[in-house]
TORFIMI-602814 format. One line per field, with one value per residue: residue in one letter; x, y, z of N, C-alpha, C in turn. Coordinates in steps of 0.02 Angstrom, whole numbers, padded with zeros to 5 digits, always signed. Example, Ala and Ser with C-alpha at 12.3 -4.5 7.8 and 13.67 -1.06 7.14 Angstrom:
# TORFIMI-602814
res: A	S
n.u: +00660	+00642
n.v: -00284	-00112
n.w: +00390	+00354
ca.u: +00615	+00684
ca.v: -00225	-00053
ca.w: +00390	+00357
c.u: +00660	+00645
c.v: -00165	+00002
c.w: +00390	+00394
***
This chain:
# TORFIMI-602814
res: X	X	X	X	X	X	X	X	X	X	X	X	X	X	X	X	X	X	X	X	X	X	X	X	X	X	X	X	X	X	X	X	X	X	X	X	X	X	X	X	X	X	X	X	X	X	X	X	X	X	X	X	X	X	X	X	X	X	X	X	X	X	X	X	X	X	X	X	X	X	X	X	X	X	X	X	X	X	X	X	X	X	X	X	X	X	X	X	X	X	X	X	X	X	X	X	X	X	X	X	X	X	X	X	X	X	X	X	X	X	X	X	X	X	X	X	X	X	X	X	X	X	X	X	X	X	X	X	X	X	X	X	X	X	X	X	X	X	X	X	X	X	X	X	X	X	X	X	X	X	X	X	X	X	X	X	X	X	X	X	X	X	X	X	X	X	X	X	X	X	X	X	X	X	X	X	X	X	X	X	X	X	X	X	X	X	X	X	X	X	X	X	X	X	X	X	X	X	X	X	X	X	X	X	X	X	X	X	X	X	X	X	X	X	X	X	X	X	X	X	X	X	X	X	X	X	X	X	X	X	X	X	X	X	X	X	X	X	X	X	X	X	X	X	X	X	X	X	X	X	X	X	X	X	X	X	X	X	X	X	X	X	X	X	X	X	X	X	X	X	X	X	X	X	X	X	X	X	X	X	X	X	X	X	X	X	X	X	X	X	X	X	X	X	X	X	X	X	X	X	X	X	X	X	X	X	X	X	X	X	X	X	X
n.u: -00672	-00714	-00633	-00536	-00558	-00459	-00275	-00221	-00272	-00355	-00267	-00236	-00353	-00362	-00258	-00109	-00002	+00058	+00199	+00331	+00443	+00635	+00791	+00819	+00929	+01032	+01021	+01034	+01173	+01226	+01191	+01311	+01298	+01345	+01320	+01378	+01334	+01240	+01121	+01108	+01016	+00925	+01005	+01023	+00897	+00924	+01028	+01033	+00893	+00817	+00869	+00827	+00705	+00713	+00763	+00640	+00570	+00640	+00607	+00480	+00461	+00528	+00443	+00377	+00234	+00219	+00277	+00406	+00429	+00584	+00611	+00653	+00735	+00743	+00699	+00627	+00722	+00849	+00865	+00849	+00959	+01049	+01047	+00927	+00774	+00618	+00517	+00560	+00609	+00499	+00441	+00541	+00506	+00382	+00443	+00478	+00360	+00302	+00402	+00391	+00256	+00256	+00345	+00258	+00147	+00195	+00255	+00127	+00063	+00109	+00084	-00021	-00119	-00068	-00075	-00079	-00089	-00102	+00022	+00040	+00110	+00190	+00230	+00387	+00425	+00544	+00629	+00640	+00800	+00843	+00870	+00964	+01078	+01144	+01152	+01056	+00917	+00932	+00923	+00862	+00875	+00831	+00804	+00749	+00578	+00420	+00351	+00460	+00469	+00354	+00343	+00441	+00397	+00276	+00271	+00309	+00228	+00126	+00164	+00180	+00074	-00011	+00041	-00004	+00020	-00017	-00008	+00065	+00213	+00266	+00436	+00562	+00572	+00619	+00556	+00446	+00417	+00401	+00343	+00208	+00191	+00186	+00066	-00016	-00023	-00048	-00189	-00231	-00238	-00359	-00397	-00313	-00230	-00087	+00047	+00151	+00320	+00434	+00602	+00735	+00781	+00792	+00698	+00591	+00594	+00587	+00701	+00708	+00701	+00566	+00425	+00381	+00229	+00191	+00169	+00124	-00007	-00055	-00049	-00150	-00282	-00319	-00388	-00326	-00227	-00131	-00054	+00056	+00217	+00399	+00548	+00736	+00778	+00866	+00860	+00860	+00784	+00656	+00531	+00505	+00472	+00370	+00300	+00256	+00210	+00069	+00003	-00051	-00114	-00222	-00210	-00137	+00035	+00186	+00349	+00512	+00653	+00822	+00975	+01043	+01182	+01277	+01244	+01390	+01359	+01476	+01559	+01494	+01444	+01425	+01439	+01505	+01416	+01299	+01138	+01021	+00964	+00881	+00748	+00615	+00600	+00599	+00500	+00402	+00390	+00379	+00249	+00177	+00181	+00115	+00127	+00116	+00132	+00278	+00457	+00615	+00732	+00869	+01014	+00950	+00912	+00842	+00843	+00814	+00678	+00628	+00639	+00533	+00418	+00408	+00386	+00255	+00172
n.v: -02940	-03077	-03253	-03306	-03475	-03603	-03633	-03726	-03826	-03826	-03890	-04022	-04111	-04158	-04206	-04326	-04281	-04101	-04046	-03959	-03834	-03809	-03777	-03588	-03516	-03612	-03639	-03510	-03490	-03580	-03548	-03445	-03334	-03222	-03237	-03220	-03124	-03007	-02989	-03114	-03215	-03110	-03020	-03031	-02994	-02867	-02854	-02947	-02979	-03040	-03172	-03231	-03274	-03347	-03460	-03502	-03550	-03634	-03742	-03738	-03811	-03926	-03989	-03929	-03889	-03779	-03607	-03538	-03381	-03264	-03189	-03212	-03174	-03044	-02904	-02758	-02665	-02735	-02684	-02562	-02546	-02566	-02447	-02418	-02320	-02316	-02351	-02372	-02499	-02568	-02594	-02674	-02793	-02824	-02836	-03001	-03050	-03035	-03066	-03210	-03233	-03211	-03310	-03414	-03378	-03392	-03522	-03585	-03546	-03603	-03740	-03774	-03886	-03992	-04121	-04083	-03976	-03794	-03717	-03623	-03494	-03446	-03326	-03291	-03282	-03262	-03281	-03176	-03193	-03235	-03087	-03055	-03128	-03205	-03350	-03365	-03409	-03548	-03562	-03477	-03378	-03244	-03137	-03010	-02922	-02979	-02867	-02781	-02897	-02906	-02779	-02782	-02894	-02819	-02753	-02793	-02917	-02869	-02809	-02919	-02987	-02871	-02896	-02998	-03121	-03305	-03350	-03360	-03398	-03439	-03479	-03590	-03560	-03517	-03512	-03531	-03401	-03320	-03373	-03378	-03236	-03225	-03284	-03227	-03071	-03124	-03138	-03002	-02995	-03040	-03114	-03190	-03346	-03450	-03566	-03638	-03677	-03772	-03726	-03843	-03958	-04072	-04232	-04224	-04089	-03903	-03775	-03699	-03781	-03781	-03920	-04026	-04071	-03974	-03865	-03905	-03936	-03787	-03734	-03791	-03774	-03662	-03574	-03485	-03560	-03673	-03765	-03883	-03889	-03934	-03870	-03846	-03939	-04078	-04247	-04357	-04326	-04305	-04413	-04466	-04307	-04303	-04387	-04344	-04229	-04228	-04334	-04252	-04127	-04104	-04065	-04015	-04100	-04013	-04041	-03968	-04037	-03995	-04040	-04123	-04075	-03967	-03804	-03695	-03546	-03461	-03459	-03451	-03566	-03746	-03895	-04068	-04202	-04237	-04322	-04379	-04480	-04542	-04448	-04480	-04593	-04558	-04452	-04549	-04634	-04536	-04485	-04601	-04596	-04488	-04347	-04215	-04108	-04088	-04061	-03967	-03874	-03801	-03843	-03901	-03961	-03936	-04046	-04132	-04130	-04158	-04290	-04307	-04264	-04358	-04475	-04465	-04396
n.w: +03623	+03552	+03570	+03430	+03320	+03366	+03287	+03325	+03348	+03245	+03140	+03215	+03200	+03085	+03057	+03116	+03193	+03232	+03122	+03161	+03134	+03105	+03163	+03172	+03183	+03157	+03036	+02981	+03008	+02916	+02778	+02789	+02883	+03019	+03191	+03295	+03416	+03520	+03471	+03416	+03300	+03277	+03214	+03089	+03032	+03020	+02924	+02828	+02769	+02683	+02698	+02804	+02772	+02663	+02716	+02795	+02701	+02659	+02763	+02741	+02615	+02672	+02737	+02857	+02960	+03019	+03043	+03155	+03196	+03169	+03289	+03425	+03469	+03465	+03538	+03593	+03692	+03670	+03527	+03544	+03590	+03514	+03437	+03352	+03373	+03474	+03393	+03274	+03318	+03342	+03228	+03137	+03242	+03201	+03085	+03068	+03087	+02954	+02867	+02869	+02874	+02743	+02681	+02699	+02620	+02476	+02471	+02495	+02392	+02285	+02309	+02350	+02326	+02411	+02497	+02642	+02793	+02780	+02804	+02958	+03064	+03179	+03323	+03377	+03555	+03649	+03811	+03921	+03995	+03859	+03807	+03879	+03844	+03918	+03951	+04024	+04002	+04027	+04150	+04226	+04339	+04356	+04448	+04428	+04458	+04455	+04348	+04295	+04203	+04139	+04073	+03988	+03903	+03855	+03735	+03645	+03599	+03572	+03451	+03368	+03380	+03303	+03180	+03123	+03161	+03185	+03296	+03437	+03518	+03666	+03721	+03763	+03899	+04068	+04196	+04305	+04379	+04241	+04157	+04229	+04229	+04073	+04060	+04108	+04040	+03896	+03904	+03915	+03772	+03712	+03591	+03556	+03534	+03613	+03595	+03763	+03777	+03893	+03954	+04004	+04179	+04196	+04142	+04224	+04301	+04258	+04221	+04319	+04419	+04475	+04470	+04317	+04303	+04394	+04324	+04229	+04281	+04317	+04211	+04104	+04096	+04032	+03920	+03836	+03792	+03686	+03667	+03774	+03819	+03784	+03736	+03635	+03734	+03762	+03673	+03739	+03861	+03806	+03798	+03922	+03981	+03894	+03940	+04083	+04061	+03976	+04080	+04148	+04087	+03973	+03867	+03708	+03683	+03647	+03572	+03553	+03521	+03557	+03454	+03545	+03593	+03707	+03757	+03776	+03875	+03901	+03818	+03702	+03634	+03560	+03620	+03641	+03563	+03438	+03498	+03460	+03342	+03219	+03175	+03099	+03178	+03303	+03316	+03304	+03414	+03507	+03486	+03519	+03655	+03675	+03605	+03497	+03443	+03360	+03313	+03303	+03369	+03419	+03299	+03232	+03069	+02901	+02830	+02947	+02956	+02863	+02884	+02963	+02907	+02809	+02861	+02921	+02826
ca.u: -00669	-00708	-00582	-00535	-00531	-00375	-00265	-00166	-00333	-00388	-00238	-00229	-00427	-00364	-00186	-00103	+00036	+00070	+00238	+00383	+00520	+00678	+00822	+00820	+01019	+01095	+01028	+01084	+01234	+01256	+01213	+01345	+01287	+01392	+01291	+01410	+01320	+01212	+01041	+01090	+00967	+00906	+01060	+01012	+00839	+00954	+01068	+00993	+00794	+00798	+00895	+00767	+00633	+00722	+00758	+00576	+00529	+00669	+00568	+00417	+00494	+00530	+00363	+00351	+00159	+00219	+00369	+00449	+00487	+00656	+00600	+00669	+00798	+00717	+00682	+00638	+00761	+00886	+00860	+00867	+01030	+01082	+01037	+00842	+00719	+00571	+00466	+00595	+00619	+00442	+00418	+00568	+00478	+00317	+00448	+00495	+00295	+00307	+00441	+00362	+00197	+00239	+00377	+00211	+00104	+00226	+00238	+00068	+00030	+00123	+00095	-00102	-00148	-00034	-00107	-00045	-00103	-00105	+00069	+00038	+00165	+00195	+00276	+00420	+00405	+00605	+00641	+00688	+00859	+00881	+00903	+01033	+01131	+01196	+01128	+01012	+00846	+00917	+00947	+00780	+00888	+00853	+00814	+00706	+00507	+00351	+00340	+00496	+00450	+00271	+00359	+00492	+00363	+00212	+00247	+00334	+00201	+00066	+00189	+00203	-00004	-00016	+00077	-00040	+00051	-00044	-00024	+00128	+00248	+00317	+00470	+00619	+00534	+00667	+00545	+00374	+00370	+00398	+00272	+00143	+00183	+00181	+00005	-00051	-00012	-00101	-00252	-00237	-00234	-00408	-00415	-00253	-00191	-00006	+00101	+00212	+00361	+00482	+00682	+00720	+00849	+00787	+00650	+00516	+00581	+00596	+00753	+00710	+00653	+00489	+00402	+00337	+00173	+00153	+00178	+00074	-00087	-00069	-00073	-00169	-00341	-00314	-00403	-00295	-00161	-00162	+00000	+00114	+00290	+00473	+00585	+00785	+00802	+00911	+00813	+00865	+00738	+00602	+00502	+00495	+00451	+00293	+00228	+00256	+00160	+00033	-00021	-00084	-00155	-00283	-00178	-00066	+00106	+00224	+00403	+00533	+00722	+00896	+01014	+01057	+01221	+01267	+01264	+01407	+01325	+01547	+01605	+01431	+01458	+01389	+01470	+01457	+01404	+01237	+01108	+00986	+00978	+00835	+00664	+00549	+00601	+00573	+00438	+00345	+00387	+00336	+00174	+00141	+00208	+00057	+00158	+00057	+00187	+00336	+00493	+00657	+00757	+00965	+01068	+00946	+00916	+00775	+00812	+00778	+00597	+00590	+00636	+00462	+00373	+00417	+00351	+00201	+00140
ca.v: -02979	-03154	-03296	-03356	-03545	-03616	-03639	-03793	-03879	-03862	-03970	-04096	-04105	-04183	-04221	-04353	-04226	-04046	-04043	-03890	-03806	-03842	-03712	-03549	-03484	-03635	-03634	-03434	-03492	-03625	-03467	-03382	-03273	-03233	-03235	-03200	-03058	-03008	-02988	-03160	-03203	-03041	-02980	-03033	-02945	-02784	-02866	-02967	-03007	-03099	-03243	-03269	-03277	-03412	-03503	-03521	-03564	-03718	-03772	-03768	-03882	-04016	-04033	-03899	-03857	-03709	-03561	-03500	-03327	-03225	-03128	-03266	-03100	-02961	-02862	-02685	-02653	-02740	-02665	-02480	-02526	-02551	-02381	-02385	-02308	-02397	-02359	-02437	-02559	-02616	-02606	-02741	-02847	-02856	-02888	-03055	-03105	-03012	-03122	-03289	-03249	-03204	-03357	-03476	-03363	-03420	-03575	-03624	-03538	-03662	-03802	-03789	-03930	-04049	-04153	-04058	-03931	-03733	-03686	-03573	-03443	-03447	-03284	-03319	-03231	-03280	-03258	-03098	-03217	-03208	-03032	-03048	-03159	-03234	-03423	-03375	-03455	-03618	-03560	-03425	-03334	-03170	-03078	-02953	-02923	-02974	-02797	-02781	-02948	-02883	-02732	-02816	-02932	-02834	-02719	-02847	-02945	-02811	-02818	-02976	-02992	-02836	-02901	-03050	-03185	-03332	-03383	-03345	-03472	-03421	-03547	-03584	-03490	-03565	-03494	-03524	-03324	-03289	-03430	-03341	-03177	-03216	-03296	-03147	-03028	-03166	-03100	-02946	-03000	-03121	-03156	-03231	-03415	-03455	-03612	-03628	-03717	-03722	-03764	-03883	-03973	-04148	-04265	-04184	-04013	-03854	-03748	-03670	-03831	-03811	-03979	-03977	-04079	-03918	-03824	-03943	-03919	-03742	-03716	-03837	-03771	-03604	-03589	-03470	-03598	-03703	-03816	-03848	-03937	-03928	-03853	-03835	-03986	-04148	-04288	-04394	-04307	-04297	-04465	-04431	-04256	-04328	-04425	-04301	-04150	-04285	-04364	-04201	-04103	-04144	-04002	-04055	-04097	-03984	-04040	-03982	-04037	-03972	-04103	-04145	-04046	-03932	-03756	-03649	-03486	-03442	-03470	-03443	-03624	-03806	-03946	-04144	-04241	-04253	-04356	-04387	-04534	-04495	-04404	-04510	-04632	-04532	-04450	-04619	-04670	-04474	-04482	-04673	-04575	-04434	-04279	-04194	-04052	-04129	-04023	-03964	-03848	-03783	-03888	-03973	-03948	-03934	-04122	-04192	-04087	-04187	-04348	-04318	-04259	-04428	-04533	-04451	-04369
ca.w: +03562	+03561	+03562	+03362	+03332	+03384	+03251	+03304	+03364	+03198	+03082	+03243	+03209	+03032	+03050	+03189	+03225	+03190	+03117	+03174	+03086	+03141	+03196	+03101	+03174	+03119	+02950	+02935	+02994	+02855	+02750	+02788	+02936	+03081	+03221	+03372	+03425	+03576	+03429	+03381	+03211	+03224	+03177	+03020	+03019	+03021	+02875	+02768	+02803	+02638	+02709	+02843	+02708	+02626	+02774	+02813	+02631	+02652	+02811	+02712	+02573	+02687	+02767	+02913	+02961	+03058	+03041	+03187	+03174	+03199	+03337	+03476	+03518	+03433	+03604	+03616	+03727	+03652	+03465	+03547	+03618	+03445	+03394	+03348	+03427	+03473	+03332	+03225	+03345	+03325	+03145	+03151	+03259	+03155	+02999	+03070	+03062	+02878	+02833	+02898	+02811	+02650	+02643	+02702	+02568	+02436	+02468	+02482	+02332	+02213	+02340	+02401	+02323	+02423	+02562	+02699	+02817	+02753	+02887	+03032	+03071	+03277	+03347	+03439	+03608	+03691	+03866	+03952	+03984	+03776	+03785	+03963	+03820	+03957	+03953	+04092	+03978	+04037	+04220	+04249	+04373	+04320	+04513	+04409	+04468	+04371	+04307	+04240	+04158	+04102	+04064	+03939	+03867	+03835	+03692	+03581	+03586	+03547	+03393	+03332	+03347	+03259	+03135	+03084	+03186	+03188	+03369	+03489	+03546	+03711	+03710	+03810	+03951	+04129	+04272	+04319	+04356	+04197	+04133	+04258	+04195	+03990	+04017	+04123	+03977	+03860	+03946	+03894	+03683	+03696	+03550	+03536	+03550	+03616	+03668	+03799	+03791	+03940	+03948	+04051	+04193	+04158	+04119	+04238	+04305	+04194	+04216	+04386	+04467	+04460	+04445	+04267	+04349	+04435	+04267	+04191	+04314	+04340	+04147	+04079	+04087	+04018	+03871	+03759	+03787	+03632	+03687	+03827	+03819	+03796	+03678	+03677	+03779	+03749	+03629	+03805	+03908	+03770	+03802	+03989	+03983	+03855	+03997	+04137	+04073	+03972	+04133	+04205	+04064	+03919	+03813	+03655	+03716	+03598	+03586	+03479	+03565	+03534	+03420	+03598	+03609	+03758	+03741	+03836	+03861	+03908	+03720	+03651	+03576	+03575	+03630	+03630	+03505	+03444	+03535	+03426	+03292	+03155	+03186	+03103	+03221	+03371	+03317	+03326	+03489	+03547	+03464	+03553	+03719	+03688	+03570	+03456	+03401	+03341	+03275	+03307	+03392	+03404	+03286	+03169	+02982	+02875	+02815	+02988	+02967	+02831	+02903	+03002	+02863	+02760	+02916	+02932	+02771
c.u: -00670	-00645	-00594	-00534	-00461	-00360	-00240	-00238	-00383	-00337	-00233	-00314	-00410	-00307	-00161	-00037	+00043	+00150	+00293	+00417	+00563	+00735	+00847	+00898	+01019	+01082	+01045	+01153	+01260	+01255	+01264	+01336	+01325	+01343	+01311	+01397	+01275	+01137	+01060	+01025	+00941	+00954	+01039	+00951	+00869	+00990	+01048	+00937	+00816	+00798	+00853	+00700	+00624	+00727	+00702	+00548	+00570	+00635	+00507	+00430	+00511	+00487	+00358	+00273	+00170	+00295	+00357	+00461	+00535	+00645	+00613	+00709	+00788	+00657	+00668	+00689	+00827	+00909	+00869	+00957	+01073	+01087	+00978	+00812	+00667	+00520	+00500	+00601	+00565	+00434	+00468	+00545	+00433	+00354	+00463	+00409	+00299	+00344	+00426	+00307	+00199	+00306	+00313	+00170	+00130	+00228	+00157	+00054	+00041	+00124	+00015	-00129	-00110	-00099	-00094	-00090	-00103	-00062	+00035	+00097	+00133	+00261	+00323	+00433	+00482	+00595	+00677	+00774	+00872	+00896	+00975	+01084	+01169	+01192	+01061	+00922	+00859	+00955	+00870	+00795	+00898	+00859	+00767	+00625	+00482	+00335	+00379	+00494	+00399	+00304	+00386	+00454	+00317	+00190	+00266	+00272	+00135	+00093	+00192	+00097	-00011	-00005	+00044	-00020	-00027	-00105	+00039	+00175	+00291	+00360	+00540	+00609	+00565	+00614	+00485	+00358	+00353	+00355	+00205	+00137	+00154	+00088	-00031	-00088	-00066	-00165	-00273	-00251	-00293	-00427	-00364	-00231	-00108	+00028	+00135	+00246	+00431	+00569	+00697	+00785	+00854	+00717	+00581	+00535	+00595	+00666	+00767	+00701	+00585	+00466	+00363	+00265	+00153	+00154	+00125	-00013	-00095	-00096	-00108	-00240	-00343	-00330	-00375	-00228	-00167	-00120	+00051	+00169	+00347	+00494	+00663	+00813	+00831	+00856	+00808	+00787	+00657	+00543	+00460	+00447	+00373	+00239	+00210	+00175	+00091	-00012	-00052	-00109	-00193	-00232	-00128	-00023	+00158	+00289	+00458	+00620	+00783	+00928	+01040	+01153	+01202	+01276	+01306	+01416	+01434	+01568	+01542	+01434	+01420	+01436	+01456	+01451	+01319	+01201	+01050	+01008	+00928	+00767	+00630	+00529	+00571	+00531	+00378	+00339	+00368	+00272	+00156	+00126	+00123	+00094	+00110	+00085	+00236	+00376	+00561	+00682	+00834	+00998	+01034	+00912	+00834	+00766	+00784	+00709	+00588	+00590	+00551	+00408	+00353	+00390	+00284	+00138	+00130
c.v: -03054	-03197	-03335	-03436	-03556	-03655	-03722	-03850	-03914	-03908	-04008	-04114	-04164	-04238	-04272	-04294	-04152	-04029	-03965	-03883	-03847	-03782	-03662	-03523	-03535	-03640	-03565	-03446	-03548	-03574	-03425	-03330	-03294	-03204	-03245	-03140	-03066	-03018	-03070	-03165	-03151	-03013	-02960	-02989	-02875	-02791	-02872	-03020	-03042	-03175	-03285	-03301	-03333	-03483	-03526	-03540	-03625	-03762	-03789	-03802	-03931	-04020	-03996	-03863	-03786	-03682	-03532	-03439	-03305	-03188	-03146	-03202	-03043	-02934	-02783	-02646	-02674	-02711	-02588	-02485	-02552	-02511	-02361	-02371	-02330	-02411	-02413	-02521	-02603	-02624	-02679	-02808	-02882	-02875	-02974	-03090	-03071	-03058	-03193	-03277	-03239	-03254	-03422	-03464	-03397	-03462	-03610	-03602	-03571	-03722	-03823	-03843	-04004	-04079	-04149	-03990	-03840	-03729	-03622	-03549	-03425	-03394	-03296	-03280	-03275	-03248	-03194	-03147	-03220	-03147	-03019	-03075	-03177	-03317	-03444	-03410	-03512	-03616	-03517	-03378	-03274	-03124	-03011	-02966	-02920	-02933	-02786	-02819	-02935	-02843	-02736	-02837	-02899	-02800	-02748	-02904	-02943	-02828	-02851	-03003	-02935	-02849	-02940	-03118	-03227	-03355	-03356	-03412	-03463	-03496	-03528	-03551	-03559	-03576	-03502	-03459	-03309	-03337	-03379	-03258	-03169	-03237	-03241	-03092	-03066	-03137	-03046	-02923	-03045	-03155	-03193	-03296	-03400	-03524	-03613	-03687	-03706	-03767	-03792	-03913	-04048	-04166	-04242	-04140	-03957	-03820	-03713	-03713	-03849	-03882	-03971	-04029	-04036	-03866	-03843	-03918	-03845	-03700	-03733	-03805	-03702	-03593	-03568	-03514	-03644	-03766	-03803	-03912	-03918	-03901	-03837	-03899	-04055	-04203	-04343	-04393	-04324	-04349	-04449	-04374	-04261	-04354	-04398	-04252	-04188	-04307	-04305	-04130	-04121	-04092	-04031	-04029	-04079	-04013	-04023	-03957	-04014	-04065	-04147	-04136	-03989	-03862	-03712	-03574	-03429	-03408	-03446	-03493	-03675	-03848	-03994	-04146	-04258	-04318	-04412	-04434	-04508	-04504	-04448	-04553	-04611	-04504	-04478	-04607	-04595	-04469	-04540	-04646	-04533	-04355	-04282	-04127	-04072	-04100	-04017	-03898	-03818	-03856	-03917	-03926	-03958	-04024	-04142	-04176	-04121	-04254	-04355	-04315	-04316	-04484	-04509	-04412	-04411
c.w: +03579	+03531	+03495	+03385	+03340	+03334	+03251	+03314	+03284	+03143	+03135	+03235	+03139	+03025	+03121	+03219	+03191	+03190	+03132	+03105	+03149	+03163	+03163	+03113	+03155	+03068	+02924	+02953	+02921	+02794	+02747	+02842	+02997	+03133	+03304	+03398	+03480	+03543	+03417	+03320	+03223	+03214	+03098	+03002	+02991	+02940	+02808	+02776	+02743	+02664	+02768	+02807	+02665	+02657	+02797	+02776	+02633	+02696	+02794	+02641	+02611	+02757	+02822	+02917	+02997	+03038	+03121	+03203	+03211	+03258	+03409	+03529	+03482	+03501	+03556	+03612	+03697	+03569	+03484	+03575	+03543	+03389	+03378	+03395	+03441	+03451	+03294	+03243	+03356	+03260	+03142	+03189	+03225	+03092	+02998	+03037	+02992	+02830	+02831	+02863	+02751	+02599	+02625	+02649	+02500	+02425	+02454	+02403	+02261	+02246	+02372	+02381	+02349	+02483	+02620	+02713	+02752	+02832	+02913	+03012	+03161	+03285	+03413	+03491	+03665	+03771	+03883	+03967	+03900	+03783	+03816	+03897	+03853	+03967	+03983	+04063	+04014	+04121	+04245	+04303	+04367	+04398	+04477	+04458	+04407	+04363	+04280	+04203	+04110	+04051	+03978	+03870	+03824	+03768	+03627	+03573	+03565	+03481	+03346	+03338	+03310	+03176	+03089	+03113	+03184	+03249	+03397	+03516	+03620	+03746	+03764	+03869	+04021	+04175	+04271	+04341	+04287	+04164	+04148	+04228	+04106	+03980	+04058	+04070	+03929	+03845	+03907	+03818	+03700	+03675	+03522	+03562	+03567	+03647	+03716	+03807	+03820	+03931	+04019	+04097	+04178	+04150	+04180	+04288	+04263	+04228	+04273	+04442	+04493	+04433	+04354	+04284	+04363	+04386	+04249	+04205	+04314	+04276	+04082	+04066	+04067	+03942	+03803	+03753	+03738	+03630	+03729	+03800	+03851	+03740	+03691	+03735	+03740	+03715	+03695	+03831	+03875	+03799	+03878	+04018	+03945	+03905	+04059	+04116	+04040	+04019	+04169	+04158	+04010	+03851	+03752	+03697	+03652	+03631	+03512	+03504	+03507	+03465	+03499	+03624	+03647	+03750	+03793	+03846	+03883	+03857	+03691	+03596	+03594	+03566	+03642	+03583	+03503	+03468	+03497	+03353	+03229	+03191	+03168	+03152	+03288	+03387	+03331	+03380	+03515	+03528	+03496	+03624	+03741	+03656	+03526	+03417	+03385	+03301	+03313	+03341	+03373	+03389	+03235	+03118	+02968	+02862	+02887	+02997	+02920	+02828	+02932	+02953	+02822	+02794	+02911	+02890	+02706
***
């Protein structure tokens, strides 16, 4: 099957940035959802899918070109160890893209005549460390082999294209194996687009020490790759990290950082004080830098999605 147009190529074709969502647990937690659990937000998939539905329809009220979906910790593996089997446990995967397209269908449909994109819906493809629930996304020390990695990865993500996903987002991703493994798999879907955006230790290595330079070149010319970055990382690092991976591929530079509090995978909490001053602001200076995805991460709200939206729409 031949390779579709790439989705994000075509609103940066129109648009100077393609705007994110922003972080879908802490807006189910402002909801009301308790989300101390090993499924984290997919808990809620199991609970109450509505509230994801709505959550992605507030992101597209204040100016997000793309949703997210819930499926960051909707494993397999981890959904059978909560009792389904792994039929069920796929049908749940494909409801996250179910829920993400038919909040973006909604929306557009009393909103198509704005002056904005028609949102995407990007399947979120979490690290084999999201399911460990142990922190290890922002460490990559898993000690597994790239087959149990393949292994992990490759039927959830059969799922979430099945489903209608747009594109794929493989995000927070610590390790350059597991980088090399997710675009392996890629391979294997050809007609599918996917980002990658990795978590990071500072302003130009990713979470394993990998240079991201050497991230940058190794994944840069890969054509179902549609954007590389950061995501999850400190608003600190952001600028930095723009000119690192920038300088060594031609690829949009996706970023879409934490509030810039620390997360301690101990407590399963965040600590510090946010980092971050207001988005439109920083959005600038990352779009002067060379960004071209621009959104949010753990900790921020739909308004600061629409701080960006108000700068740039």
């Amino acid at each position: 099957m031949l390779l579709k147009n790439d989705p994000i190529e075509g609103i940066l074709r129109d648009y100077s940035i393609m705007i994110l969502d922003g972080a879908l647990a802490t807006e189910l937690e402002h909801y009301g959802c308790d989300l101390n659990d090993p499924l984290w937000s997919a808990r809620v998939l199991l609970e109450n899918p509505e509230l994801i539905y709505q959550v992605h329809l507030d992101y597209f009220h204040a100016g997000a070109d793309c949703a997210i979906t819930a499926s960051y910790q909707a494993t397999i593996d981890g959904l059978k160890a909560r009792g389904l089997n792994e039929q069920e446990s796929i049908e749940l995967i494909k409801k996250t893209v179910v829920l993400a397209r038919k909040a973006r269908d909604d929306f557009w449909e009393q909103n198509e005549q704005l002056t904005r994109p028609k949102p995407l819906v990007a399947a979120s493809v979490g690290p084999y460390g999201a399911f460990l629930s142990d922190g290890s996304e922002y460490r990559g020390d898993y000690g597994v082999s790239d087959d149990t990695l393949a292994h992990f990865h490759r039927s959830r993500i059969k799922a979430l294209i099945d489903a209608g996903a747009d594109l794929l987002a493989f995000e927070t991703i610590p390790s350059l194996q597991e980088a090399n493994v997710l675009l392996s798999l890629l391979e294997e879907f050809p007609h599918t687009y996917a980002w990658l955006s990795f978590s990071i230790r500072n302003g130009k290595e990713i979470s394993d020490g990998t240079p991201l330079q050497e991230c940058s070149k190794r994944f840069g010319e890969i054509k179902q790759l549609a954007a590389i970055g950061v995501n999850c990382a400190s608003p600190s690092f952001v600028e930095e990290v723009i000119k690192e991976v920038n300088s060594h591929t031609k690829k949009p530079v996706i970023v879409y950082p934490n509030s810039g509090e620390v997360y301690e995978s101990s407590s399963k909490t965040w600590q510090g004080e946010q980092s971050h001053s207001e988005l439109d602001q920083d959005s600038k200076r990352w779009f002067q830098v060379g960004a071209r995805l621009i959104g949010g991460c753990c900790r921020t709200r739909p308004h600061d999605i629409e701080e960006i939206y108000q700068k740039w729409r």
